[in-house]
N, C-alpha and C positions, 0 to 999 in steps of 0.2 A: 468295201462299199464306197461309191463313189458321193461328192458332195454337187454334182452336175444336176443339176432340174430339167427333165425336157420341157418344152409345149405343144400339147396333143390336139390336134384342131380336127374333128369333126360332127358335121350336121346330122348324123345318121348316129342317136341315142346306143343304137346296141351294137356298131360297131366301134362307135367311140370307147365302152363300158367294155367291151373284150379285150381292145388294144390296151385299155389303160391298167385294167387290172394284170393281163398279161405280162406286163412290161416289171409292173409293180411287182410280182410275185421273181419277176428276174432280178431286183435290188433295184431298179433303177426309178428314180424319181421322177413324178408323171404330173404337170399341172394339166388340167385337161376342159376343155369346153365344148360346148356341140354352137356353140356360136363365135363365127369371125371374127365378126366387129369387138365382143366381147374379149375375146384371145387377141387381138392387137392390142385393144388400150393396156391388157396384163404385160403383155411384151412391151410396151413403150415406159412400163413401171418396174420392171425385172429385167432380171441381168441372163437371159438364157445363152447358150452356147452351140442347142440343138434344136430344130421344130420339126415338129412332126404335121403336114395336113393335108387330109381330103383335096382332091381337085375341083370336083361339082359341090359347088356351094350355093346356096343363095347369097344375093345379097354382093358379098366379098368370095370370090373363088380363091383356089391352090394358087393359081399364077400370079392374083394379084398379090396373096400376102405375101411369097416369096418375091415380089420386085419390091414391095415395101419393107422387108426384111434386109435383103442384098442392099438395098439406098443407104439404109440405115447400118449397116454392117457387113462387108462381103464377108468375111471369114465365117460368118455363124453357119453352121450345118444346117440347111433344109432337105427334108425326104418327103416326097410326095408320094400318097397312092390315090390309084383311084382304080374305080370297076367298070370302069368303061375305055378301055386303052383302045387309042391308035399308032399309027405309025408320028404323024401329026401331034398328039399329045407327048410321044417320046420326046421328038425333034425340039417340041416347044420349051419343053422340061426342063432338058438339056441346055437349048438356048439362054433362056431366061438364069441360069446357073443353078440349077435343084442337085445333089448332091447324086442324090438315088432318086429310082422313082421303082413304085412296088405297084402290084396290079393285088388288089382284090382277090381272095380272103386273105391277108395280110401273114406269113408265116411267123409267129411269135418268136419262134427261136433264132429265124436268120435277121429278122430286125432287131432282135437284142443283141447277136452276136455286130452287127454294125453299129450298134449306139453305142457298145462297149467299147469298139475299136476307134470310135470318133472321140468319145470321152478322151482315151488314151492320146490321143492326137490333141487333144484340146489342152489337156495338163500338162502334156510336155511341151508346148510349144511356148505355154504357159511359163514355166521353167525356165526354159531357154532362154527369154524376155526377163526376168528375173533376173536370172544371173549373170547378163548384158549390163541391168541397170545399178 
């Protein structure tokens, strides 16, 4: 079991409550919100490594927390999904620096299988840095 906390960011109650339990039942630790603004201040107060969020938001969308995320840390993993893909939302995803981006109904097991291998990515790199200093 890893000591890594994601942050789950979605507006939409029962996809949020799938994804996180989902995740949870894979070992992996899930702080989780159905609101943005509320999920940034938790991010501006915690030390995450990985984010998870919806792109259609009110309010604060995917695009903007990930430009607020990258300012504040490019190395942190963001994965974005959303149910309404275009070619345009890939392109932007991409641009902006989103890690992944997943399309709606979200696969539990291939998105654990990638948080697991970022976690791994995030520890060793972790290490590395360590054993440098």
């Amino acid at each position: 079991m890893n000591e890594t906390t994601i942050l789950l960011i979605d507006d939409d109650a029962l996809s949020l409550n799938s994804l996180a339990r989902g995740l949870r039942l894979n070992g992996i630790k899930v702080d989780a919100f159905n609101s943005p603004v509320e999920a940034l201040e938790k991010f501006n107060k915690t030390n995450y490594n990985i984010v998870l969020s919806d792109i259609m938001m009110p309010i604060v969308d995917g695009f903007e927390i990930l430009r607020r995320i990258k300012a504040v840390n490019e190395e942190i993993k963001v994965i974005l999904f959303t149910g309404f893909y275009t070619v345009e939302i890939g392109q932007k995803a991409r641009f902006l620096g989103a890690d992944k981006l997943f399309i709606k109904p979200v696969q539990i097991r291939e998105l654990a299988e990638l948080i697991d291998f970022l976690i791994f990515q995030v520890q060793s790199n972790c290490k590395v840095l360590d054993e440098k200093n």
